[in-house]
C-alpha positions as CSV (number, residue, x, y, z in Angstrom):
1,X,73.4,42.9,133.3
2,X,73.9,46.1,131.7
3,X,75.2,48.1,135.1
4,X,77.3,45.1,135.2
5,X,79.1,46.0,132.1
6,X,79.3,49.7,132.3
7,X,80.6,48.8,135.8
8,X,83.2,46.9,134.0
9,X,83.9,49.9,131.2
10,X,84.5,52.3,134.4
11,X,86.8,50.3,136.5
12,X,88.5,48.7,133.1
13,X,89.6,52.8,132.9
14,X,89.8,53.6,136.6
15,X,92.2,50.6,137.6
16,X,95.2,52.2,138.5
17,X,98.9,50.6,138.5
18,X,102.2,51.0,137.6
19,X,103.2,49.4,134.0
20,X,101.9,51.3,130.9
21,X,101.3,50.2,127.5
22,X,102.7,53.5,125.6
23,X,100.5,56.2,124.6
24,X,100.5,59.7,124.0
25,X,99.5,63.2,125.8
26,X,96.4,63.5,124.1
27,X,94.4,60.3,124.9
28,X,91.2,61.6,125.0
29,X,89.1,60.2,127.4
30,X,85.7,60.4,126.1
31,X,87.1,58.7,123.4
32,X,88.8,55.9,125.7
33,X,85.4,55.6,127.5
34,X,83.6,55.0,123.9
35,X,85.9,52.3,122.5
36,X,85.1,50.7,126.3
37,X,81.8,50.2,125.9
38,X,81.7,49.5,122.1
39,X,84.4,46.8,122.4
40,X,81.9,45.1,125.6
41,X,79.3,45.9,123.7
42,X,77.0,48.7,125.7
43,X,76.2,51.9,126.0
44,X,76.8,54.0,128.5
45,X,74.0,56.7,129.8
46,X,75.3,60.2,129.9
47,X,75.5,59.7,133.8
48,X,77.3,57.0,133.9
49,X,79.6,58.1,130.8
50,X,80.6,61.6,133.0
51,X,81.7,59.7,135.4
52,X,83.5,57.2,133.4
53,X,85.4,60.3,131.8
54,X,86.1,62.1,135.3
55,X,87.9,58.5,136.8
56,X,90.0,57.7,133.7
57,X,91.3,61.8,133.7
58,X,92.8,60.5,136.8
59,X,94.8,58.1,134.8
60,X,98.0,58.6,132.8
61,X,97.8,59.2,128.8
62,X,99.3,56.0,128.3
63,X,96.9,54.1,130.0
64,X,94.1,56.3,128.2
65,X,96.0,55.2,124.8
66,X,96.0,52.0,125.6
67,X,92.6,51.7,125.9
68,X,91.9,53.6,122.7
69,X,94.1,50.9,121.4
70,X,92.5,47.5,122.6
71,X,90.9,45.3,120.1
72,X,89.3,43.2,122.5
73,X,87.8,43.4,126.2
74,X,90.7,41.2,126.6
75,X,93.0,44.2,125.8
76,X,91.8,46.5,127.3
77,X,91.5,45.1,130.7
78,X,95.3,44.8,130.3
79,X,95.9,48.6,130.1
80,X,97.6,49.8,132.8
């Protein structure tokens, strides 16, 4: 169950598409990745965080905001 979640966190910051939900330049991942897993409720091993961090620097700052944002799974599985 756990891996399912911290799957969740990762895609939940890796899904890419076109809309955004406002944001700002410096949308720190790490950050982003850490309000994931608190809002769902895990934590992620260092592993698993890394590579949470390297997909969402893929994404635009707004998504990364948006996530930083979210006050509930809800939320942030609407960032995009």
């Amino acid at each position: 169950m756990f891996r399912t979640l911290a799957l969740t966190v990762t895609l939940a910051l890796s899904l890419t598409a076109s809309a955004a939900c406002g944001g700002s330049d410096d949308a720190s991942c790490g950050k982003a990745v850490d309000h994931a897993a608190k809002l769902m409720g895990v934590e992620i091993p260092a592993d698993q965080r890394k590579a949470a961090i390297a997909k969402c620097e893929k994404e635009p700052a707004s998504k990364r905001a948006c996530a930083i944002k979210a006050k509930s799974v809800e939320d942030l599985m609407a960032c995009k």
